[in-house]
C-alpha positions as a printed NumPy array, in Angstrom:
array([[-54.667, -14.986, -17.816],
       [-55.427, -17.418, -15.427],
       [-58.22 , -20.171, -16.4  ],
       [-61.263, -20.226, -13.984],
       [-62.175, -23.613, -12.803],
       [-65.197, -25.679, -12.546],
       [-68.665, -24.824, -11.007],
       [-67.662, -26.283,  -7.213],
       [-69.873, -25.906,  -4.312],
       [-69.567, -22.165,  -2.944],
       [-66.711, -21.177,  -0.704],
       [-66.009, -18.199,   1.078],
       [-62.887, -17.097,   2.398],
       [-62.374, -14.99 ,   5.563],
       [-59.512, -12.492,   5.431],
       [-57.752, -10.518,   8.813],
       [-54.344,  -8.989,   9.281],
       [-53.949, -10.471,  12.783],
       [-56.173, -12.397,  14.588],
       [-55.473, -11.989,  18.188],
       [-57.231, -13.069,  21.724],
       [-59.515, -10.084,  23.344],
       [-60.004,  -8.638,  20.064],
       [-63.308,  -7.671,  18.982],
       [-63.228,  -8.006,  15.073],
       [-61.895, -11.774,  16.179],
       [-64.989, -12.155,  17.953],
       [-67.236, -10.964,  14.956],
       [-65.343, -12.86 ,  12.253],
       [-65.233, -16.184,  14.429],
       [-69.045, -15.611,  15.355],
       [-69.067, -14.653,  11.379],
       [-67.362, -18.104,  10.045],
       [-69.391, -20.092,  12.374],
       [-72.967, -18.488,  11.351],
       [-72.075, -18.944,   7.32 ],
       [-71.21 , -22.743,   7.777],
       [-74.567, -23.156,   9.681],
       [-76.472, -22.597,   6.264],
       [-74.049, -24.968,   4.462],
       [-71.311, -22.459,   3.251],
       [-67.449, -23.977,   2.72 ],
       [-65.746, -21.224,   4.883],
       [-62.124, -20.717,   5.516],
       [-60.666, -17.789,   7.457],
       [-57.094, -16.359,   6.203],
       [-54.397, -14.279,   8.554],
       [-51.059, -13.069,   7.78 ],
       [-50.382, -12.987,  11.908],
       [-51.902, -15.855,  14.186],
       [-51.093, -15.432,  17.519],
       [-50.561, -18.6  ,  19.775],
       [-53.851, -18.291,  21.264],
       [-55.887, -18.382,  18.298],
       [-53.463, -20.834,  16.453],
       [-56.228, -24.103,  14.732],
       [-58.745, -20.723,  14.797],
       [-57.269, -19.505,  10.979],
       [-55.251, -20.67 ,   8.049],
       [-51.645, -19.098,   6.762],
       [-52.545, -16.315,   4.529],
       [-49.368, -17.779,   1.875],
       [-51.215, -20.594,   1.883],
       [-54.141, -19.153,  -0.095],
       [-52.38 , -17.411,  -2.303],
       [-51.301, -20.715,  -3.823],
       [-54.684, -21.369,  -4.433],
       [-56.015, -21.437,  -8.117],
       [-58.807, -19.19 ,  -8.91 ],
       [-62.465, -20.577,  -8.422],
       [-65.602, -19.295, -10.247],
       [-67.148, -20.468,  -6.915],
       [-65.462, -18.897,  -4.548],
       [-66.311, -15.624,  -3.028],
       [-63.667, -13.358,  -0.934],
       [-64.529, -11.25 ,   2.69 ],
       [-61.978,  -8.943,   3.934],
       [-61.604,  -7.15 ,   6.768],
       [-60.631,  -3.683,   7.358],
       [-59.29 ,  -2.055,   9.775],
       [-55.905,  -0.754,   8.815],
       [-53.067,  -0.908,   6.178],
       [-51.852,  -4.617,   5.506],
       [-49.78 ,  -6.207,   2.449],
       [-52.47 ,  -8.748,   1.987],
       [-54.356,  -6.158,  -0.043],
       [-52.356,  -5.969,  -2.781],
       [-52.591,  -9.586,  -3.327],
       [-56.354,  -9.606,  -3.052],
       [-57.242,  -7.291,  -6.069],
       [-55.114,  -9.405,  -8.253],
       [-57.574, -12.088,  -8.196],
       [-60.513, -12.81 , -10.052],
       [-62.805, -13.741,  -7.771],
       [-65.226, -11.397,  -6.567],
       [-64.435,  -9.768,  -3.613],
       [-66.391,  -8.007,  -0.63 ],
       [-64.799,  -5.126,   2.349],
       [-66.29 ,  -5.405,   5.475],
       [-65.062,  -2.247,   6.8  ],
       [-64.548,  -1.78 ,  10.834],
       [-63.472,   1.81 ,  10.606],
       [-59.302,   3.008,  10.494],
       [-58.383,   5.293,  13.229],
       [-57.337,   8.868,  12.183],
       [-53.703,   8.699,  11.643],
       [-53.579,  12.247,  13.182],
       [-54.679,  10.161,  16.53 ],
       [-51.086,   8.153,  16.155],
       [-48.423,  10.606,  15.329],
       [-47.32 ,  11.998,  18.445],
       [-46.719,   8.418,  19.688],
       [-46.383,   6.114,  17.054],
       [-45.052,   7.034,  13.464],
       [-45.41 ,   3.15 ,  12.868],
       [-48.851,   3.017,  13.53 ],
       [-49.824,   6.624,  12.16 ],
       [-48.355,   5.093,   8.715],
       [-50.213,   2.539,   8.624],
       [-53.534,   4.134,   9.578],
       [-52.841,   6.323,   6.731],
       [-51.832,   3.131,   4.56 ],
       [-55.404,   1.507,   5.366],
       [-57.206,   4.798,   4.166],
       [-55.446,   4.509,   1.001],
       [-56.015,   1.314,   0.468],
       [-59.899,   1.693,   1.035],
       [-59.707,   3.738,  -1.805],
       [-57.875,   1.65 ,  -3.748],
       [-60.402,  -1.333,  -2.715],
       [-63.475,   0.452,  -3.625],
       [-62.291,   0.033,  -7.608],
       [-62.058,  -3.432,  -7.059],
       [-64.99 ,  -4.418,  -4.172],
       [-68.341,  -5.716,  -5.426],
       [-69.767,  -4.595,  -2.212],
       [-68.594,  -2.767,   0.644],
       [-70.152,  -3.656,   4.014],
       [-70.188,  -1.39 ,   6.942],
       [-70.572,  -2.797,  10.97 ],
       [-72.609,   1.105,  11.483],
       [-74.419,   3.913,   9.893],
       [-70.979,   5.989,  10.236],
       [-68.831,   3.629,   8.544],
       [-71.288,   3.338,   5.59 ],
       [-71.055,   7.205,   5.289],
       [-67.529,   6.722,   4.937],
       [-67.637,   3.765,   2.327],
       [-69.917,   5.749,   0.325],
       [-67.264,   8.992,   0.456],
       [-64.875,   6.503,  -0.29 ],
       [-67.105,   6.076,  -3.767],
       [-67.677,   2.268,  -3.258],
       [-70.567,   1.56 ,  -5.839],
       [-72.544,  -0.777,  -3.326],
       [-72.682,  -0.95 ,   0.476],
       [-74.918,  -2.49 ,   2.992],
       [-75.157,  -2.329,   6.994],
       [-74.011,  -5.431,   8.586],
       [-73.739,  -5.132,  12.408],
       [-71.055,  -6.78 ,  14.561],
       [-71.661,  -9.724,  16.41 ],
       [-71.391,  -9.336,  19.597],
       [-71.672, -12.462,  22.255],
       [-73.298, -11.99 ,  25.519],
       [-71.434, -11.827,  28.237],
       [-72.501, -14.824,  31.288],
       [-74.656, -12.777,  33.502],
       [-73.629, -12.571,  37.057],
       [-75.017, -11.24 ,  40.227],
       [-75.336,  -7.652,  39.699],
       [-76.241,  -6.278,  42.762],
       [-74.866,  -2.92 ,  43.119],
       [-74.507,  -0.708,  46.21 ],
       [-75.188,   3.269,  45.283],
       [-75.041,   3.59 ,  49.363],
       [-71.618,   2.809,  49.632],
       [-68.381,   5.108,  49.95 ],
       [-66.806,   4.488,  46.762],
       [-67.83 ,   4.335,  42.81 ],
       [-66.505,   1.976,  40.629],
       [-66.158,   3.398,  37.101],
       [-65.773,   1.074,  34.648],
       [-63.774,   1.506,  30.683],
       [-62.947,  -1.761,  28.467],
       [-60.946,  -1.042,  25.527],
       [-57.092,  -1.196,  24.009],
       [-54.635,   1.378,  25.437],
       [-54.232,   3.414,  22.465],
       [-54.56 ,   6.993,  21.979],
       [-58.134,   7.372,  20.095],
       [-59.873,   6.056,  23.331],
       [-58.9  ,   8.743,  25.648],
       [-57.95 ,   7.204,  28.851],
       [-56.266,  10.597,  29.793],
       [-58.938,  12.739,  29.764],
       [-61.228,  10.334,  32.125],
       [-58.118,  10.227,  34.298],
       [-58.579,  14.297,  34.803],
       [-62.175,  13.712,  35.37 ],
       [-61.461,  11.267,  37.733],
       [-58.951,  13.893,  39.177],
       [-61.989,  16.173,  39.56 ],
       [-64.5  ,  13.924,  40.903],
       [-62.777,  12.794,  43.837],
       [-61.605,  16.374,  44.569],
       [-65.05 ,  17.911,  44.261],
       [-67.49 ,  15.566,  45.362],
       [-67.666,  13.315,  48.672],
       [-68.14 ,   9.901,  47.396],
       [-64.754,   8.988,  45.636],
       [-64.23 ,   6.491,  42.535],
       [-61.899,   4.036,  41.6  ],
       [-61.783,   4.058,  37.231],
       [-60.477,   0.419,  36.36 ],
       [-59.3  ,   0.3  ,  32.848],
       [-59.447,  -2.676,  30.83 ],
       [-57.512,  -3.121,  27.692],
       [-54.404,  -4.541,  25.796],
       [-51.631,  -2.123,  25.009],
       [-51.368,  -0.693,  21.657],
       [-48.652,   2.095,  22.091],
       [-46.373,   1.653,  25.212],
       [-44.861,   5.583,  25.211],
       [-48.555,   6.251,  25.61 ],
       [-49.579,   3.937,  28.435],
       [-46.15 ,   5.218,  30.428],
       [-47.599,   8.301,  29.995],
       [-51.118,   7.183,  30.887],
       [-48.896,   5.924,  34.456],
       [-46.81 ,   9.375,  34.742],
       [-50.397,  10.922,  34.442],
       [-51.806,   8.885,  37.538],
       [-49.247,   9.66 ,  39.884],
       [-48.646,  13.265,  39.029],
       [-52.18 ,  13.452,  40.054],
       [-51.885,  11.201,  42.926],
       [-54.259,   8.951,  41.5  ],
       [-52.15 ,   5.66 ,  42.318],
       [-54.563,   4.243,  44.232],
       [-57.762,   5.037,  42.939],
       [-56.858,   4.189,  38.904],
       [-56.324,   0.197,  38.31 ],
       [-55.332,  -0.814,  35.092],
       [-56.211,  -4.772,  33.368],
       [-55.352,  -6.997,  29.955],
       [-55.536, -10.337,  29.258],
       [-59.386,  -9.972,  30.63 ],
       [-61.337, -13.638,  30.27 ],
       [-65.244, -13.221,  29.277],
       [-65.998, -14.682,  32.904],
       [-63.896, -11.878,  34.363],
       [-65.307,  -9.307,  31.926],
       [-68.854, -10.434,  32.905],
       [-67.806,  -9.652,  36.531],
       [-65.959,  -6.132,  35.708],
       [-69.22 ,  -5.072,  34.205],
       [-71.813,  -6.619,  36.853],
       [-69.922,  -4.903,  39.461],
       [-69.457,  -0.885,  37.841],
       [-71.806,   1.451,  39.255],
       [-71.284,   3.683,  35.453],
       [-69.728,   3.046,  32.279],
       [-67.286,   6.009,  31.119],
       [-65.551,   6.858,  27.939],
       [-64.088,   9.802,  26.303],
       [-62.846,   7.809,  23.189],
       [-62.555,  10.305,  20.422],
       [-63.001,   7.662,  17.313],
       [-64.885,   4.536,  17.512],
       [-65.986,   2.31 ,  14.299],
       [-69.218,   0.644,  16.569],
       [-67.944,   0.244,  20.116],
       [-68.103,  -2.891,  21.289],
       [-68.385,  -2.504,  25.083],
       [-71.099,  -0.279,  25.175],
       [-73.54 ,  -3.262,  24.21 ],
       [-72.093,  -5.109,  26.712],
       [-72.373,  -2.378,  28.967],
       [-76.376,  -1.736,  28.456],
       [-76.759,  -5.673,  28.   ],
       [-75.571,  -5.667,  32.081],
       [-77.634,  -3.186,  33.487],
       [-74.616,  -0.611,  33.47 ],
       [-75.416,   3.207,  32.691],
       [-73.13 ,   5.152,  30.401],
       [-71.888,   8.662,  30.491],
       [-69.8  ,   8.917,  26.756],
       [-68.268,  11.797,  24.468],
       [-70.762,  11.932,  21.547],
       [-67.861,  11.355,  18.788],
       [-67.773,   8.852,  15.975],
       [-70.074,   6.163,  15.334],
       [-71.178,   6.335,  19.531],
       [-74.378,   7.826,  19.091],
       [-75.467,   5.736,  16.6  ],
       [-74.329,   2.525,  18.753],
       [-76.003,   3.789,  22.297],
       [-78.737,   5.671,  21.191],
       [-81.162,   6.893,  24.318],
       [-79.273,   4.102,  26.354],
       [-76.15 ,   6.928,  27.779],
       [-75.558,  10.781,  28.801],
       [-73.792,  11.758,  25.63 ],
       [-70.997,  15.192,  25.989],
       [-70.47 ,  17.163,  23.378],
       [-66.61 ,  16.969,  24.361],
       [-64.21 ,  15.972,  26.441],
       [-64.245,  18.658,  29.185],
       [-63.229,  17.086,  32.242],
       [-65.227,  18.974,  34.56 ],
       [-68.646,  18.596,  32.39 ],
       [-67.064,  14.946,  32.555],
       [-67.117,  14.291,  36.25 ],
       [-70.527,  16.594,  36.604],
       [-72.142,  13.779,  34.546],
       [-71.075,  10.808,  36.606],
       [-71.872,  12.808,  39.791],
       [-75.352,  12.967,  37.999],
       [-76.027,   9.208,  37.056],
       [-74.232,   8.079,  40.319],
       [-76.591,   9.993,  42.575],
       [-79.652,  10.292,  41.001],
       [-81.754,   7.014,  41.282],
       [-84.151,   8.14 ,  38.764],
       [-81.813,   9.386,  35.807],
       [-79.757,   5.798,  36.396],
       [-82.814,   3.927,  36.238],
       [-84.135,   5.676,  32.837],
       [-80.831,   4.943,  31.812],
       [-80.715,   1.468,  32.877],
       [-84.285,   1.054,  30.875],
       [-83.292,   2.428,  27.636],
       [-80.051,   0.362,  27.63 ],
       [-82.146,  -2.781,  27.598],
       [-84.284,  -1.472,  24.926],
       [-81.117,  -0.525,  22.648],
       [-79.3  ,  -3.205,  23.031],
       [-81.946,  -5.319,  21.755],
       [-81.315,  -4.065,  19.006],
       [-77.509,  -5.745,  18.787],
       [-78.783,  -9.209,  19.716],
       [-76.573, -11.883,  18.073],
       [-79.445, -13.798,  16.57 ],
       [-80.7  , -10.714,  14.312],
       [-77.209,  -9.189,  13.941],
       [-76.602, -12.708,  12.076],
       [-79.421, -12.851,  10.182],
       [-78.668,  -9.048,   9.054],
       [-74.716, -10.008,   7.552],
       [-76.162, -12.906,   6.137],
       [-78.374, -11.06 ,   4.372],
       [-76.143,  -8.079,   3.371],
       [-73.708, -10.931,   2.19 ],
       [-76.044, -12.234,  -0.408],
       [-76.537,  -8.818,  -2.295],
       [-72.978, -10.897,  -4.07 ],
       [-72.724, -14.243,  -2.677],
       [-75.044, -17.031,  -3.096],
       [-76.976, -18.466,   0.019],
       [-79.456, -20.843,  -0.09 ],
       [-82.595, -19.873,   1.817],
       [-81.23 , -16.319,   2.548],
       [-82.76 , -13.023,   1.501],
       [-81.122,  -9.701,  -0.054],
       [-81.143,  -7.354,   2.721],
       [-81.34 ,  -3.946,   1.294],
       [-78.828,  -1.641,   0.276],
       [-77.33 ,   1.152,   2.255],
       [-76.42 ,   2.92 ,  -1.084],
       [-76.18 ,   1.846,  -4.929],
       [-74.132,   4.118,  -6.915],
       [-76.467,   2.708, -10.122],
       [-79.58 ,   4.039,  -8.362],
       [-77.804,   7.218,  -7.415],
       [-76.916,   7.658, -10.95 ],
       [-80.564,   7.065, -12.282],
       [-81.708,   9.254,  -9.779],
       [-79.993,  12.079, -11.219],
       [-80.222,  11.355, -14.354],
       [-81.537,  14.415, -16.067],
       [-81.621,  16.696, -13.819],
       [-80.291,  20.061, -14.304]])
C-alpha cells in the first residue's frame, strides 16, 4: 500500500487526453487552471498528447504518474472520450473528480470511422467504470448531468463551460443585399451535420430569390467524411456558394460571426455547444435542430426544428432572414441568454461545484445537481 504523505498546501491536477489549438474543452480547462490559481490553488494541468501549439500550456501525463501520492492533492479529469489515462487514475488514492463534456454516440462514427466509433464506445465504458471511483461527477449542462446520474455517479453538480468573449467588431449587417451569409463553427465530424445544412442550402437558393453562401468553420475529425462533405457540394453544384475554414484565430472568428446574417446547425449531438454563445453574444440569430443538450444552451435565444428536414430547414432561414421583426426578437433574447454564460459567473459556478470535494478558501458549496445519499433517504420507507 502506498504511504500518504504530509499535510502540503492543496494541489489540484488538471487531466485531458489531447490538448489541441481551436478546441473548446482547451479553452474551458485553460480558463479553468487560470481561475483556480487566482484564489491561491497549486494547479497543474496533465495531457497524454500536446500538440506544438499548446506545448509550455500542459505537463507530460508520465510525468505524474511518477508522482507519490498526496493527502493534499485533489484530481480533475476530463471527459470526453476513451483514453488509457483512466486506468491509471483510479489506481490512486487521491480523491478524484469527472468533469464530463459529453461522448458522442458511437453509432454517429461507424460508418466512417471504426477508430473513433471504438473509442466513443471506450469513453462510455469508462464513465461507468469512473462513477465507482469519482467523488463527484461534474456536468458543463443540465443534459450531461442526466447522463452522470444514469451513469449512477453518487454526486454531481452543474458547472458551466467557460466560454471567452469573442473581440467585438463592427457588426453592421446588410438584410438589403443580394446574398446571405450563413454562418456554422464547429469540427468536421459526423454528429454536427454539415450534410444536411448543405441540402438546405441546396433548397434555399433554388426556392427563394436571395441566395446564401454557408461558410463552415471547423478542424477535420474524419477525412472520408469531409471528402464526402466535398463530393456532396459539387454534386449539388454548390461549389461556389459553400466555403469551408480551420485553423480559425479568435480575431477572425470575431469577424466570421459579426459578419453572418443567421447562425445554422443541424448537429445531431452536442454536450453544451460552444458557438451558440458566441453566436447570441454577437448579435447573430440562430435557426438549430432541437437535439441534445441545444435547448438547454439557447433557450428563447434561436428557432429550434424538431429535425433535420431540409426543406423545414431552409423555410426557417427564409423566415429569420426576411422578417425584421422575428430577427430582432431573436437578436433580444440572445442577449438575455447569453448572459447567462458570462465568464465571470460561469467561474464562480465551477468554483463552487469544485468545493462540494476540494478545499477553497473563501469559496462556497454550490448545490448539488443530485446526491445518491439524499435519493436514498428519500425513499427510504416507502412502499
Amino acid at each position: 500500500m502506498e504511504i500518504l504523505r504530509h499535510q502540503d498546501p492543496i494541489e489540484l491536477c488538471i487531466f485531458m487526453p489531447s490538448l489541441a489549438p481551436y478546441d473548446a474543452m482547451a479553452t474551458h480547462v485553460l480558463e479553468l487552471k487560470a481561475a483556480l490559481e487566482n484564489v491561491g490553488l497549486s494547479t497543474n494541468l496533465y495531457a497524454d498528447e500536446i500538440k506544438k501549439e499548446m506545448r509550455g500550456e500542459a505537463i507530460p501525463f508520465k510525468r505524474f504518474r511518477l508522482k507519490k501520492p498526496s493527502r493534499s492533492r485533489y484530481m480533475l479529469y476530463q471527459l470526453a472520450t476513451g483514453s488509457n489515462m483512466v486506468r491509471h487514475l483510479i489506481d490512486r488514492v487521491e480523491p478524484l473528480i469527472i468533469q464530463y463534456h459529453n461522448i458522442t454516440p458511437r453509432s454517429e462514427f461507424v460508418r466512417w470511422d471504426p477508430g473513433i466509433s471504438s473509442s466513443m464506445a471506450w469513453g462510455q465504458r469508462q464513465l461507468e467504470v469512473l462513477s465507482k471511483k469519482a467523488a463527484l461527477g461534474l456536468a458543463v449542462s443540465e443534459f450531461n448531468a442526466r447522463e452522470l446520474v444514469s451513469a449512477t455517479f453518487p454526486k454531481v453538480a452543474i458547472s458551466p463551460p467557460l466560454i471567452r468573449s469573442l473581440d467585438l467588431v463592427d457588426s453592421k449587417r446588410a438584410y438589403d443585399v443580394g446574398e446571405f451569409k450563413l454562418l456554422f463553427v464547429g469540427r468536421l465530424a459526423p454528429n454536427k451535420g454539415h450534410e444536411d445544412l448543405i441540402r438546405a442550402l441546396a433548397i434555399y437558393n433554388g426556392a427563394f430569390d436571395k441566395k446564401a453562401h454557408l461558410h463552415l468553420i471547423g478542424q477535420t475529425v474524419v477525412q472520408g467524411y469531409v471528402d464526402y462533405l466535398h463530393d456532396l457540394v459539387v454534386a449539388l453544384g454548390l461549389d461556389s456558394w459553400v466555403h469551408f475554414s480551420h485553423g480559425v484565430s479568435d480575431q477572425e472568428l470575431s469577424i466570421e460571426f459579426a459578419s453572418a446574417h443567421a447562425y445554422v446547425s443541424a448537429s445531431k449531438h452536442e454536450g453544451f455547444g460552444f458557438p451558440f454563445v458566441e453566436a447570441m453574444r454577437t448579435l447573430t440569430p440562430i435557426v438549430a435542430v432541437a437535439s441534445s443538450a441545444i435547448p438547454d444552451t439557447v433557450g428563447n435565444g434561436a428557432i429550434l426544428l424538431v429535425d433535420n428536414d431540409p426543406i423545414n430547414m431552409a423555410t426557417a432561414w427564409s423566415m429569420v432572414l426576411s422578417d425584421n421583426v422575428l430577427r430582432n426578437k431573436l437578436i433580444k433574447n440572445g442577449i438575455s441568454v447569453a448572459h447567462k454564460w458570462n465568464l465571470k459567473d460561469a467561474i464562480s459556478a465551477n468554483l463552487a461545484a469544485l468545493a462540494n470535494v476540494v478545499p477553497i478558501p473563501g469559496i462556497g458549496l454550490a448545490p448539488l445537481f443530485f446526491d445518491a445519499g439524499l435519493e436514498l433517504d428519500r425513499n427510504f420507507g416507502k412502499s
